[in-house]
C-alpha positions, 0 to 999 in steps of 0.5 A, a space after each residue: 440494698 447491701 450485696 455482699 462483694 468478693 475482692 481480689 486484693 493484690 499488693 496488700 498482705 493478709 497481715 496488714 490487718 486491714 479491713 475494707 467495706 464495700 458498698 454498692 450504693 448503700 450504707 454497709 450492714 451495721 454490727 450485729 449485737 451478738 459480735 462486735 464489730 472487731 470479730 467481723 471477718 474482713 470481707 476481703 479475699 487474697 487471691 495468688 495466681 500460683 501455689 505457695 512455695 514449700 514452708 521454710 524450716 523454724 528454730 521455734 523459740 522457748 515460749 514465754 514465761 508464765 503465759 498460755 501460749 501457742 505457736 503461729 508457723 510462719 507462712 508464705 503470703 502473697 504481695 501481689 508480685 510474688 512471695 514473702 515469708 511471715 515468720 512464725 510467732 506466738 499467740 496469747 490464748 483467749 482461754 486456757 480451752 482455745 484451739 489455734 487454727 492455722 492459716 493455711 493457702 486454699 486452692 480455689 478456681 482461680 488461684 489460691 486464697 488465704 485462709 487466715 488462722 483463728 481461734 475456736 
């Protein structure tokens, strides 16, 4: 039987756009028709021992011409020994309606886990 696992991944960044499967001696959940399996939230969690340091400040660059755009500010992510910043950057809009969710660091027993930005 498939349990899902929370992981504490430390040395890795939030970006790496690394995706983990874990079983517990089963084969993992197949993909569910209704989402391809690229939209399926990493089931690996970011967890700091500490809160992030305050946001740098960003000089936000023009956007580019003729696209439907948003801007991502940059954040802090966890190493796993300390703090790196992640400059900001722009997103390419799925549709002209898409909202951009910022990522943005929760406190949660236990430290503070990385919520990642996404479109709704």
């Amino acid at each position: 039987m498939f349990r899902p696992i929370r992981l504490a991944l430390l040395g890795l960044t939030a970006s790496a756009g690394l995706v983990l499967a874990t079983t517990a001696g089963a084969a993992p959940l197949p993909p569910t028709p209704a989402l391809p399996a690229m939209l399926w939230p990493a089931q690996a969690v970011i967890i700091a021992p500490s809160a992030p340091p305050p946001p740098r400040y960003e000089v936000v660059p023009a956007p580019p011409p003729q696209r439907y755009v948003v801007w991502d500010p940059g954040h802090w992510n966890w190493d796993g020994r300390g703090w790196i910043w992640v400059p900001g950057h722009y997103e390419d809009r799925p549709h002209p309606h898409a909202v951009w969710v910022v990522g943005h660091w929760a406190h949660r027993r236990g430290g503070w886990v990385w919520i990642p930005a996404h479109w709704r």
